[in-house]
N, C-alpha and C positions, 0 to 999 in steps of 0.2 A: 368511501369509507369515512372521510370526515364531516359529509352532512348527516351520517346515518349514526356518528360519535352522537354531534348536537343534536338530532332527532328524539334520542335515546335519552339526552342530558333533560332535555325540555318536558318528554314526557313524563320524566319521574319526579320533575319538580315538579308538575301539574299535576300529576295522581296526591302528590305530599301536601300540598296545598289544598284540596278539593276535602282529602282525609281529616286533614286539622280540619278548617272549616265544620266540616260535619260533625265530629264529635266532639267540637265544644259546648254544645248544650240541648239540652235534653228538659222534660217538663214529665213530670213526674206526680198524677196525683195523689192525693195520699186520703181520700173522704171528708167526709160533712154528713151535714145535718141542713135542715131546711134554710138556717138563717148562717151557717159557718161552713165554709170551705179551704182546705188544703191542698197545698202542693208546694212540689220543691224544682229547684232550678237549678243545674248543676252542669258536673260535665257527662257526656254520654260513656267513655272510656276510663275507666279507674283501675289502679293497680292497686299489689297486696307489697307490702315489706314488709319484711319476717326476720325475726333475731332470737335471739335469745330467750328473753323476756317476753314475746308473742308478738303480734302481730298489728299492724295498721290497715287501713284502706285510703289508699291516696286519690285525692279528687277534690272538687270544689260542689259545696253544694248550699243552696242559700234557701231557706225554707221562709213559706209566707202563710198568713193567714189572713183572710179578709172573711169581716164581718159583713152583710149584707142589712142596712138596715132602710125600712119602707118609712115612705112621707104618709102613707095613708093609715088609719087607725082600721083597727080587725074590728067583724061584728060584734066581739065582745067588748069593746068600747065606743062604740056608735051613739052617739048622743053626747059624749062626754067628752067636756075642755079640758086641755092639760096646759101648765105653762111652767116649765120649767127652765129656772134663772137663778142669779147671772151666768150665762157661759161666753164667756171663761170663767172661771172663779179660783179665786185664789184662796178662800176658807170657806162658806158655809152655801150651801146650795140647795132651791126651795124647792120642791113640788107644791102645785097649787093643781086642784083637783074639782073640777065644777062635775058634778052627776046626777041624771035622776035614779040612777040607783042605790040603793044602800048598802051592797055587799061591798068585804072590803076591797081596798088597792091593795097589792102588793108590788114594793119596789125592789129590784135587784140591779146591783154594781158589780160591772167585770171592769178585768184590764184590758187592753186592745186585745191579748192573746187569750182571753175567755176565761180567765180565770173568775171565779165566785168571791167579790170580796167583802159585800154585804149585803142581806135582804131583808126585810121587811115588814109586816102587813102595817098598813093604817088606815084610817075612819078618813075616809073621801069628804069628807065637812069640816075635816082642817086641814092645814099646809102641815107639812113637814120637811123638817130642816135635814141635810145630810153633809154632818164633817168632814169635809174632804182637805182639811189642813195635815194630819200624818199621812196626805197620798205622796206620791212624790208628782212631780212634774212631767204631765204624759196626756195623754186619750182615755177617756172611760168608755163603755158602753153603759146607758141605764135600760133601763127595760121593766115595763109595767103592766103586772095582769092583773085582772079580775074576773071573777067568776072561773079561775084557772086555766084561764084563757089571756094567751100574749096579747095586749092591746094597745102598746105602742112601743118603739124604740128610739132611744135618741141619742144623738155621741155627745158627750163632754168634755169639754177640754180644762185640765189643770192648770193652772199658772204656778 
């Protein structure tokens, strides 16, 4: 009777233990697009508390987004230097644009989390400056097309 006490004792802290385990996390996608993808990390089990005033959903859940960006330039910029500096920068940041095409660049600024925070067109035969002094202190993404065609990406970093 007393190994079959402990047998019993052992096996339900081993089922409780295996239980936690398991649904503490969970991966959850959430979509994308070619160059951005989500998802979230959380727990697998979550409950509801309910009052008065309505209702919660109890649980941990941490959401990410990663940017995917390519070292290689798309055909639509084939031929064409980009140099874009200083990074880091703590105010004012150049694009420098060599092409043998004439149409124009367009440049667009996100936050890490893809927000649109400015874009662009300019004449590929001068630089162009971009104030990044009212950013705050973070990761940009830049990102440059021509002919409406994405043809490069690059991270920035604020100071």
């Amino acid at each position: 009777m007393k190994n079959f006490l402990y047998s019993s004792i052992f096996f339900v802290c081993l089922q409780l233990c295996i239980a936690t385990l398991n649904a503490q996390v969970v991966v959850v996608p959430a979509g994308g697009d070619g160059d951005n993808f989500s998802f979230s990390v959380g727990q697998a089990v979550v409950g509801v508390a309910s009052g008065e005033t309505g209702s919660a959903e109890i649980g941990v859940q941490q959401s990410y987004t990663l940017t995917v960006l390519g070292i290689e330039q798309t055909p639509a910029m084939t031929g064409t230097s980009v140099k874009v500096y200083p990074n880091p920068t703590a105010s004012m940041l150049r694009i420098d644009v060599v092409t043998n095409e004439s149409a124009e660049v367009e440049y667009m600024l996100y936050t890490d989390h893809g927000q649109l925070l400015e874009s662009k067109h300019f004449d590929p035969a001068m630089p162009i400056d971009i104030d990044m002094t009212d950013y705050p202190t973070g990761t940009y993404i830049l990102r440059l097309t021509q002919n409406g065609q994405v043809g490069a990406g690059y991270q920035v970093i604020k100071k």
